[in-house]
Structure formats: C-alpha cells, structure tokens
TORKOL-4160 file (C-alpha; in steps of 0.2 Angstrom, whole numbers, padded with zeros to 4 digits, m for minus):
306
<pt num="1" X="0000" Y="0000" Z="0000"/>
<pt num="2" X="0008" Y="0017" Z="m0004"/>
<pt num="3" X="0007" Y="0030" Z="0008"/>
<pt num="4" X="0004" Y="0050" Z="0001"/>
<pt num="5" X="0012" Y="0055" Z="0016"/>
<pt num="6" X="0027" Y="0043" Z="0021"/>
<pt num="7" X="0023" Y="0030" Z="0032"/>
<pt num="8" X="0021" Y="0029" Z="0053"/>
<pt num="9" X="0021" Y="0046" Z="0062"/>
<pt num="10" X="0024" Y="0054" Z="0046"/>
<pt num="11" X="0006" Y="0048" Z="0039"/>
<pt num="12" X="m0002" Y="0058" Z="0051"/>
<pt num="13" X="0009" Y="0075" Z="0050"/>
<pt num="14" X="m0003" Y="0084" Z="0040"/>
<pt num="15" X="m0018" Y="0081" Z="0048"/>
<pt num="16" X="m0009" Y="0087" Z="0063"/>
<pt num="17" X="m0003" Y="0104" Z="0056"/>
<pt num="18" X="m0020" Y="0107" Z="0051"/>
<pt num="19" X="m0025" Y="0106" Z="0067"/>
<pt num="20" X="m0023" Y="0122" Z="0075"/>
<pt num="21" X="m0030" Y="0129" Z="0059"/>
<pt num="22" X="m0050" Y="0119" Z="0063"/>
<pt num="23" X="m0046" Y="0124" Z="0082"/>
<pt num="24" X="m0048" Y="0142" Z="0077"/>
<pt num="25" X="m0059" Y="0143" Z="0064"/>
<pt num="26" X="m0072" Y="0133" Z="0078"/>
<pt num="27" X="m0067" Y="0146" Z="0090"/>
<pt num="28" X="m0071" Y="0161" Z="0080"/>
<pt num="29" X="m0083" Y="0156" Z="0066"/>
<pt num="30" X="m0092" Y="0138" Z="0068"/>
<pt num="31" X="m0092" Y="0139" Z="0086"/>
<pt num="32" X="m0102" Y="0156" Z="0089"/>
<pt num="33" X="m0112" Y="0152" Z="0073"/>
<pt num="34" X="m0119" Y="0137" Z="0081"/>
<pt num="35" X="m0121" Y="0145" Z="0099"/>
<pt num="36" X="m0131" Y="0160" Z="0087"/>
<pt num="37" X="m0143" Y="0144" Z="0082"/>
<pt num="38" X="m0148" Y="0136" Z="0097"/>
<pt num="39" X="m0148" Y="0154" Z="0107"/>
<pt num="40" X="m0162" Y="0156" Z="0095"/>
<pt num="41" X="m0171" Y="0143" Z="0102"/>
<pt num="42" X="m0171" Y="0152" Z="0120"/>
<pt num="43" X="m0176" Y="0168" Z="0130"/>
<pt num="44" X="m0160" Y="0174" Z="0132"/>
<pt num="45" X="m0157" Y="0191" Z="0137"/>
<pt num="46" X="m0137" Y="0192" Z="0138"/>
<pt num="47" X="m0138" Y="0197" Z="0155"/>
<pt num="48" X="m0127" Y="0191" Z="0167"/>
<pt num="49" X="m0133" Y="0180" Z="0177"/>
<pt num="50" X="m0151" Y="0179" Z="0171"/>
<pt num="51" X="m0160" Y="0163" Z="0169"/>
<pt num="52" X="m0161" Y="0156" Z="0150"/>
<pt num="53" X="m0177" Y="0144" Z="0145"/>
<pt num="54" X="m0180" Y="0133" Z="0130"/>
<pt num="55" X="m0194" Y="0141" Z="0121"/>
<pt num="56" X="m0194" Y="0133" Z="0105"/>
<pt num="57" X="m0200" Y="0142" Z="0090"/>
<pt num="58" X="m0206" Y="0156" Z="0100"/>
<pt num="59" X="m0194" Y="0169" Z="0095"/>
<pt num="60" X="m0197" Y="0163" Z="0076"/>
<pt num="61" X="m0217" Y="0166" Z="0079"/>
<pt num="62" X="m0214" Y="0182" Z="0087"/>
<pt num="63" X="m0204" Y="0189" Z="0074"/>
<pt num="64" X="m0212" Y="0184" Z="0058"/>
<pt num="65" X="m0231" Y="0182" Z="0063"/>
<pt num="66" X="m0236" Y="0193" Z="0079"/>
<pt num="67" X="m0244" Y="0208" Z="0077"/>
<pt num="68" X="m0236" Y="0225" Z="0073"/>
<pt num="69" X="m0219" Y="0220" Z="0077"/>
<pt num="70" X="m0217" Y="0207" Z="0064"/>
<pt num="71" X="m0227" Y="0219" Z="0050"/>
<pt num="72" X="m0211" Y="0229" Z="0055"/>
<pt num="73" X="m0198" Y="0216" Z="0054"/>
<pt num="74" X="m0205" Y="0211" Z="0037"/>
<pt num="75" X="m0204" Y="0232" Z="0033"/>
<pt num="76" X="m0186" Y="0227" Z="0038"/>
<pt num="77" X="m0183" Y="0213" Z="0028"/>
<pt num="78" X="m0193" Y="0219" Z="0009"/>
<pt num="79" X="m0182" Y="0235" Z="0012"/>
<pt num="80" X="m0166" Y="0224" Z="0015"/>
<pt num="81" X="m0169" Y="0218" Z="m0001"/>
<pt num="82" X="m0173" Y="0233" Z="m0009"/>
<pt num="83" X="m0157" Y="0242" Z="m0001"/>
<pt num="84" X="m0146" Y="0227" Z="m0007"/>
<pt num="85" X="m0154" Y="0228" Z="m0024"/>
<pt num="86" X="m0151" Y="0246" Z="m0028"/>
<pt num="87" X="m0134" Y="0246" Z="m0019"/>
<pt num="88" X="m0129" Y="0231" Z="m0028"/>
<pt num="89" X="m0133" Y="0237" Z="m0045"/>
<pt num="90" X="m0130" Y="0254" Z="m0045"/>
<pt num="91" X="m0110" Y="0251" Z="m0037"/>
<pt num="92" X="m0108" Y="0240" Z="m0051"/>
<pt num="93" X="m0113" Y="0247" Z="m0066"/>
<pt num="94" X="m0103" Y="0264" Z="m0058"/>
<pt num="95" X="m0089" Y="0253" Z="m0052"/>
<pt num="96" X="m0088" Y="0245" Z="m0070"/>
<pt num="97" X="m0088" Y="0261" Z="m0079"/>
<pt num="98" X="m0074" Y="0270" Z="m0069"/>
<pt num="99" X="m0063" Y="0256" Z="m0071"/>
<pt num="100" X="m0065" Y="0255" Z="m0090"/>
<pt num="101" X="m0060" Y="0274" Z="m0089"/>
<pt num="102" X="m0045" Y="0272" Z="m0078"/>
<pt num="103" X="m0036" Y="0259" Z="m0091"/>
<pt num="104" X="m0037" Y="0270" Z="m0106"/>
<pt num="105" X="m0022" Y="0278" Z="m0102"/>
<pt num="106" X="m0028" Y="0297" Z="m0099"/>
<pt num="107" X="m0020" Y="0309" Z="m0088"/>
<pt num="108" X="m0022" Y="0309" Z="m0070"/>
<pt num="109" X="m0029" Y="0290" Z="m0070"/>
<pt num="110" X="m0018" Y="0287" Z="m0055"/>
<pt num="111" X="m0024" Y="0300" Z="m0043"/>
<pt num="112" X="m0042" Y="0297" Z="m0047"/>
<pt num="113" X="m0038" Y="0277" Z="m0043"/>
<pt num="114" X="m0034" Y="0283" Z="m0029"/>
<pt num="115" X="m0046" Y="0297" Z="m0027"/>
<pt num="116" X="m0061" Y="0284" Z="m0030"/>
<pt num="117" X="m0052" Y="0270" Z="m0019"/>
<pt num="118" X="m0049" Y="0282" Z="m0003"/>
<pt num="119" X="m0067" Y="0278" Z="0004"/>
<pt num="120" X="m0063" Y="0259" Z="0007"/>
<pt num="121" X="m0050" Y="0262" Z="0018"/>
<pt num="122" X="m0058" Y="0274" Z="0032"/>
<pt num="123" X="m0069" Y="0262" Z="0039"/>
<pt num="124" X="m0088" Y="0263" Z="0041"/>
<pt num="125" X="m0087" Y="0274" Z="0057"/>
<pt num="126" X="m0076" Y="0287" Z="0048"/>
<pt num="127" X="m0088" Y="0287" Z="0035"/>
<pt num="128" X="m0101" Y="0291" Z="0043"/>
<pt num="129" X="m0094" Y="0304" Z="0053"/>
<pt num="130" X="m0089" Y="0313" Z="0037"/>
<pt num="131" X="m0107" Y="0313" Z="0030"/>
<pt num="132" X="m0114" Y="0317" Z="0046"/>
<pt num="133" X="m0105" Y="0333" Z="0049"/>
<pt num="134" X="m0106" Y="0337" Z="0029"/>
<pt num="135" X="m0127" Y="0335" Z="0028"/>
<pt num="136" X="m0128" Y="0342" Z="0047"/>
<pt num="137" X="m0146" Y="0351" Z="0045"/>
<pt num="138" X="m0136" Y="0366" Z="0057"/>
<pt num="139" X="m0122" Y="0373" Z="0050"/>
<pt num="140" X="m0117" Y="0360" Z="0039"/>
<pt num="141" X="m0108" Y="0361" Z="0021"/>
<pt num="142" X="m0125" Y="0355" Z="0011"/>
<pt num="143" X="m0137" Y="0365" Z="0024"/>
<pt num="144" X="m0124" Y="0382" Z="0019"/>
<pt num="145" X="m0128" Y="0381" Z="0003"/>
<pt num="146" X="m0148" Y="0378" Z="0005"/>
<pt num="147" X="m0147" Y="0393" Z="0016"/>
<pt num="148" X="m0137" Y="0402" Z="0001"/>
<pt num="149" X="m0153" Y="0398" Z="m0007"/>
<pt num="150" X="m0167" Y="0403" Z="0007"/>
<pt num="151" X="m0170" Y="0383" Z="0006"/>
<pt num="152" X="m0168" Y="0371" Z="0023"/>
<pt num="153" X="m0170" Y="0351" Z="0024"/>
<pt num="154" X="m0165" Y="0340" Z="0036"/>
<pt num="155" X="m0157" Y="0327" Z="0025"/>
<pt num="156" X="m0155" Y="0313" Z="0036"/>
<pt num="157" X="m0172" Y="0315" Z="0044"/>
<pt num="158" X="m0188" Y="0305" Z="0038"/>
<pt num="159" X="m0188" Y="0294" Z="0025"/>
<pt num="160" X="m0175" Y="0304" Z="0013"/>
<pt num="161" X="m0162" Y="0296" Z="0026"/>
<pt num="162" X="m0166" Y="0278" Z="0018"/>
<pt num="163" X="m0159" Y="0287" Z="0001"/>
<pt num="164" X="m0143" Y="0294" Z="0009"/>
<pt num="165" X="m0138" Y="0279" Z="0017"/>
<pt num="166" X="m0139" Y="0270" Z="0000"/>
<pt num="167" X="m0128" Y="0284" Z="m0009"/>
<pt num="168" X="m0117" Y="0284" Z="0006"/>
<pt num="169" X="m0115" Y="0265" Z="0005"/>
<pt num="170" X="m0111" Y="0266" Z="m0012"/>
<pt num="171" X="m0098" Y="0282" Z="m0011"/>
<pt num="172" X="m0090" Y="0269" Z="0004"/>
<pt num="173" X="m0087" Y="0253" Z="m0006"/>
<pt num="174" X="m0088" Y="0257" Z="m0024"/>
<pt num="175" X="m0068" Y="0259" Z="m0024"/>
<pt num="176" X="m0069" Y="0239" Z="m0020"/>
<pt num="177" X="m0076" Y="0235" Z="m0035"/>
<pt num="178" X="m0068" Y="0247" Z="m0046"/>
<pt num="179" X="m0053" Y="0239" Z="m0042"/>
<pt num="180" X="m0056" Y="0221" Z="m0046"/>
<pt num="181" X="m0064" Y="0227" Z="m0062"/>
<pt num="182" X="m0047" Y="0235" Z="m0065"/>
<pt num="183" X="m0037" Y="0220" Z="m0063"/>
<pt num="184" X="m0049" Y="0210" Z="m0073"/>
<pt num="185" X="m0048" Y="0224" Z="m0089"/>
<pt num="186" X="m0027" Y="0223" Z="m0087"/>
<pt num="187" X="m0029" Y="0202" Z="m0090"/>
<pt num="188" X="m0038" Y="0204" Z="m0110"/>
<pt num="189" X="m0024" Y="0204" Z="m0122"/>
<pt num="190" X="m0023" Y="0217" Z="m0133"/>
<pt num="191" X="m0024" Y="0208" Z="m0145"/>
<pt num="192" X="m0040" Y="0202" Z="m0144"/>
<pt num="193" X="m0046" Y="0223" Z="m0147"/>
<pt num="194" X="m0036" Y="0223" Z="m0163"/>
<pt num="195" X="m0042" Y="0209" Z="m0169"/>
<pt num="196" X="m0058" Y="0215" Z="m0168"/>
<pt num="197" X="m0054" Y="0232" Z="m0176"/>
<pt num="198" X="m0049" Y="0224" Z="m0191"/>
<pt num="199" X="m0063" Y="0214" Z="m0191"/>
<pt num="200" X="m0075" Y="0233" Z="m0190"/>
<pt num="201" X="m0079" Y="0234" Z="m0176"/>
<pt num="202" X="m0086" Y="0247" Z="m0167"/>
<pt num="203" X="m0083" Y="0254" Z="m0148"/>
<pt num="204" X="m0097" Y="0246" Z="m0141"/>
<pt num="205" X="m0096" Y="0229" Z="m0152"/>
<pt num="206" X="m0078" Y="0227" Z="m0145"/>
<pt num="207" X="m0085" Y="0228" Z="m0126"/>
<pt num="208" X="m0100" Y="0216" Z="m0129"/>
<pt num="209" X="m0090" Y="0203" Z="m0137"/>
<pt num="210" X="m0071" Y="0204" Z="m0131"/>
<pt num="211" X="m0072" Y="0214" Z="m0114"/>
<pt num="212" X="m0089" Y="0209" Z="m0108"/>
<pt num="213" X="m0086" Y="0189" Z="m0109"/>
<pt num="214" X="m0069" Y="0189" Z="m0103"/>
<pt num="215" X="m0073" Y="0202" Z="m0087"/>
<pt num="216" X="m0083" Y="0186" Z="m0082"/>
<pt num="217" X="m0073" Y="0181" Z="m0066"/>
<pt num="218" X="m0072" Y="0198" Z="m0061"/>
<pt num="219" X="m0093" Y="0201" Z="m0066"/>
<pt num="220" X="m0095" Y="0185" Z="m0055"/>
<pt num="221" X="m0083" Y="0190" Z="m0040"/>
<pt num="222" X="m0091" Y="0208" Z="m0041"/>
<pt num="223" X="m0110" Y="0201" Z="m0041"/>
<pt num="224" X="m0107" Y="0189" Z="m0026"/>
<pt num="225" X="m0096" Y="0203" Z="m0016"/>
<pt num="226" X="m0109" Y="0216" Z="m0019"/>
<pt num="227" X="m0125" Y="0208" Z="m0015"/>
<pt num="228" X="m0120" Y="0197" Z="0003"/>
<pt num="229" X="m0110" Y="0213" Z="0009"/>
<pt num="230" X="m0126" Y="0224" Z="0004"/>
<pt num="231" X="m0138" Y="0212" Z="0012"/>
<pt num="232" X="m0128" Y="0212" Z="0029"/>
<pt num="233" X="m0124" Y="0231" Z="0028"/>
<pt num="234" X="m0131" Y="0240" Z="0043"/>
<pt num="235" X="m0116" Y="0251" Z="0052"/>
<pt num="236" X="m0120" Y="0266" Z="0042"/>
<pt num="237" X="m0137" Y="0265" Z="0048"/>
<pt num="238" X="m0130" Y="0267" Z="0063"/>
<pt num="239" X="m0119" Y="0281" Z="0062"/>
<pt num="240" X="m0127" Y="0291" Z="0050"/>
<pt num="241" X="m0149" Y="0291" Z="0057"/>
<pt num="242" X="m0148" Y="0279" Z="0072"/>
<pt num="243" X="m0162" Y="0265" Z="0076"/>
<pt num="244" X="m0179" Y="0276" Z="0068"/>
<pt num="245" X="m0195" Y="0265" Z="0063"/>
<pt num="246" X="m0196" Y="0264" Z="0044"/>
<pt num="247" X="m0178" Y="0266" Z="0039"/>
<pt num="248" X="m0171" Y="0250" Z="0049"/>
<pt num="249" X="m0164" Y="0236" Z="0039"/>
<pt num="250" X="m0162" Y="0217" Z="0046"/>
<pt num="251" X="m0145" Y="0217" Z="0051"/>
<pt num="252" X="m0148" Y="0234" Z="0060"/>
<pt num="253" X="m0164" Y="0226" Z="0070"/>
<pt num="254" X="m0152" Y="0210" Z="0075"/>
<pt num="255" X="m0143" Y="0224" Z="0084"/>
<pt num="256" X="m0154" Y="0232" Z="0092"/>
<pt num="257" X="m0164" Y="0219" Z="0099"/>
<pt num="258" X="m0148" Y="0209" Z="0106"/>
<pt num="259" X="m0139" Y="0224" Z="0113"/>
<pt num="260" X="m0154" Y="0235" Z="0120"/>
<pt num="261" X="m0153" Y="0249" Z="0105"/>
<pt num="262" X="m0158" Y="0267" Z="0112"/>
<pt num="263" X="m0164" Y="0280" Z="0103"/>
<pt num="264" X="m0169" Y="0297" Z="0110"/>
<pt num="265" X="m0185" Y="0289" Z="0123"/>
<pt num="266" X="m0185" Y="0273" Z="0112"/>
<pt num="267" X="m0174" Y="0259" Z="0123"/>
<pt num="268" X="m0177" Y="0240" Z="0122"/>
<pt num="269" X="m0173" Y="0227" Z="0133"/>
<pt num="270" X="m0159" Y="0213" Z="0129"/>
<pt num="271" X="m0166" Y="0201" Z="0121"/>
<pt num="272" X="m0153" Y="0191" Z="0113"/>
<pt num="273" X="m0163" Y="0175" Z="0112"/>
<pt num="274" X="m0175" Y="0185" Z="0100"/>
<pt num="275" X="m0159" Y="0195" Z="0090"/>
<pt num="276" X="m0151" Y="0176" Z="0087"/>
<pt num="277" X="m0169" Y="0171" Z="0079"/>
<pt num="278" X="m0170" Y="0187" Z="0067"/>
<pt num="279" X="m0150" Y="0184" Z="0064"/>
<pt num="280" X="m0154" Y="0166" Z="0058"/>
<pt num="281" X="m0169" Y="0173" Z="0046"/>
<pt num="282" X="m0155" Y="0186" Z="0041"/>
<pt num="283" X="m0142" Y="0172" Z="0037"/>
<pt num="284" X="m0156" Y="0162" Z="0028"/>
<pt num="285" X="m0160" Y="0177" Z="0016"/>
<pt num="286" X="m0140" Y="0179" Z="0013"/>
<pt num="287" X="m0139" Y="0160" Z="0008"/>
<pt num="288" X="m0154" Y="0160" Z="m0003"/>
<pt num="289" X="m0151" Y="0173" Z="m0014"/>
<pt num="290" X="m0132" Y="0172" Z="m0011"/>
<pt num="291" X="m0134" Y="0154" Z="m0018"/>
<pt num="292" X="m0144" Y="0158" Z="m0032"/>
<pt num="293" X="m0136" Y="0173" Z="m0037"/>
<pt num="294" X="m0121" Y="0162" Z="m0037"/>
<pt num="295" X="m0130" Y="0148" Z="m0048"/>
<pt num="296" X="m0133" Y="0160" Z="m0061"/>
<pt num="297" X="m0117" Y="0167" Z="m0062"/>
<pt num="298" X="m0110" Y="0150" Z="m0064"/>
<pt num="299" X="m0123" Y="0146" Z="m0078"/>
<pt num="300" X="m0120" Y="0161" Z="m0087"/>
<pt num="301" X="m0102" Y="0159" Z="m0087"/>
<pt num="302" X="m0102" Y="0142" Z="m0094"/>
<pt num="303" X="m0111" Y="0148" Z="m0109"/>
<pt num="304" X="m0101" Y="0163" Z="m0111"/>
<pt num="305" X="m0084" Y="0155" Z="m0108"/>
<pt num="306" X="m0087" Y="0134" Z="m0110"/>
C-alpha cells in the first residue's frame, strides 16, 4: 500500500498541522455560529446572570407572525432587499464604468484610482462621521448652501435618510469594485481589441463581445461581493440616522434587539434570544439569494466561456 504521506508518524503530520487551523476557525466562526442557532431557540437576554429557558420556535413566531412587530420586521426585511438591490446594481454598473476609464491611459488616471479607492480604507465609522458633519441640518456644508438659497432640509431626517444611506454606502465601497474590475480589464490581451478592429468593429461591439465575456470572473466575483456585503450592511445606519421606525434594515434590527438599541426615549430590553432568531432569518435570506445569485453566475459563465 503506498502511503501519500510517508509512512508511521509521518502519515499523520498533515492532519496534525491542520490542526490548529480547525481549532480556530471553531473558536471564531463555527463555534459562535452554532451558539447564534440554538440561542435562538431560548429567552436569552445576555444578562449576566439571568435565567435562560428553552422556548422553541417562540422567538421565530414572534418575529415573523405577531402583530405590529413582525409587520415591521417584514418592513425590515422587503427594504433589505430593496437596499441590497439598488446598492448592488448601481455600485456595479458605476464601479464597471470607472474602471474602463481608468485603463485608457488618460491623464491623471492614477490620482483618481486613488481618489475613487480612498473611501474603502476609512472604515464605516469614519464614514459616517464625514457625511454626518457634511449633511448636518445646522451649519453644515450641504445646509450652507440651501441657506445660500433661502432653502432648509433636514437630510437625514424622515424617509429621505433611507436614500442617503444608500448613496453613502455606495460612495463607501464602490472603490472595492472598481478595483477588481481594473485587474480583470489589465488580464484581456490586446490583441483580442485589434483583432476586432480589423474585423469593423465598433466601440461598443468590442465591449459586448471581447471585454464583456472575458470580465466574467471579475462580473461574478463583483456580483457575489456586492450583493452578501449589501444584504448584511447595517453600520452606516448606525452612524449616520440611528435606530428610527421605517428606515431600519435586518441586520440593523439583530442589533438592536440583542444589545438594547436606544434611541432618544426609544430603549429596548436585551433580548438576545430573539436577536439570534431574526440573525438566523438574516443568514437564511444571505444563503438564498447568495446561492442563487451564485448559480446564475456560474450558468452564465459556462455559456459565455465553456
């Protein structure tokens, strides 16, 4: 019998270096992920101390089916979804667009990489600072020049603030995909555009049938990148308006029910029990579309590519 390995002790070396590796990916990643599902299945509350009871599906019921509260978590949930939709779509179409500018070769296209890529590397909190001191309702950059004009608007109040977090969000990561669209653009031979040109054909004929198909890993790897991290964005929500009724998405709803969001007069209780449940629904709606986003991409690029 051959042995891929060697034979004795040294058959099971490898198994052993890997080791440490499964001990720490259980410790930060599977562990807590299967603590988060049978928290679920509890009452809770994070408290020291405090008594936790098998409940069941309790929290589940709670959160999809009774009363208000669950009308608003579903709010939560179709405006997830519409969040990750627009987000998704509009930083890639604008992250695709930039990048086939920046590798024609025109002046200045290394200060605007970096110009367009600067955001990525602030962090969400920074972010949000910057755009809650530039849209500040009271002295502000935006509210100067409204005033300029005899106009006022409180841009992160009411419903408008849904909107900004969206173009915030987008202004924040659109760098990211920029970047991979670059390094996918730089891999097409150029000779795959001059064959086309003496072929005829045109600017866009070029890009639907040379860039386009080859751009495939970097469309897929884009897609996937854009629509999970969309889906489970809530930080800027955070920083920018705070926990307000009709503005919330999911992720941001996980957090404030596990960690007793306040807001002005508004304070909930800990409920972690009940935050692991609407965490699970969360994770569901990620594996869902994430999967079948990703089953599409992989269709499409078999018939593109072979």
């Amino acid at each position: 019998m051959i042995y891929p390995f060697g034979q004795g002790w040294q058959r099971w070396l490898p198994y052993m270096l890997i080791i440490p590796g499964l001990f720490f990916y259980f410790l930060v990643a599977l562990g807590p992920s299967l603590a988060t599902s049978l928290y679920s299945f509890t009452d809770a509350s994070g408290v020291a101390g405090a008594p936790i009871n098998w409940i069941g599906f309790d929290n589940y019921d709670e959160f999809l089916f009774a009363g208000q509260a669950a009308r608003d978590n579903l709010d939560a949930l179709g405006r997830t979804i519409i969040f990750s939709v627009v987000v998704a779509s509009v930083q890639f179409g604008l992250g695709l667009v930039v990048a086939i500018l920046l590798t024609q070769g025109f002046p200045g296209t290394r200060f605007f990489r970096t110009l367009f890529f600067m955001p990525v590397i602030l962090g969400v909190v920074i972010q949000g600072l910057i755009w809650s001191l530039f849209l500040y309702p009271l002295g502000g950059p935006v509210s100067r020049v409204l005033d300029f004009f005899g106009l006022y608007s409180e841009l992160l109040g009411g419903q408008g603030a849904f909107w900004w977090v969206i173009f915030v969000q987008i202004w924040a990561n659109m760098g990211i995909t920029m970047i991979i669209f670059i390094a996918g653009l730089q891999t097409i031979p150029n000779e795959m555009y001059e064959a086309a040109q003496i072929d005829g054909a045109s600017a866009w004929q070029s890009f639907r049938h040379v860039t386009w198909p080859l751009l495939t890993p970097s469309v897929n790897t884009n897609l996937i990148l854009n629509v999970i991290g969309s889906l489970q964005a809530w930080q800027l929500f955070l920083v920018l308006i705070g926990y307000r009724q009709g503005t919330q998405v999911l992720g941001y709803v996980v957090y404030a029910e596990g960690f007793g969001q306040t807001s002005g007069s508004v304070s909930n209780a800990f409920r972690q029990g009940y935050a692991a449940a609407a965490s699970i629904v969360l994770f569901l709606l990620v594996l869902v579309i994430g999967l079948s986003t990703q089953y599409i991409l992989r269709r499409r690029e078999e018939r593109l590519l072979g």
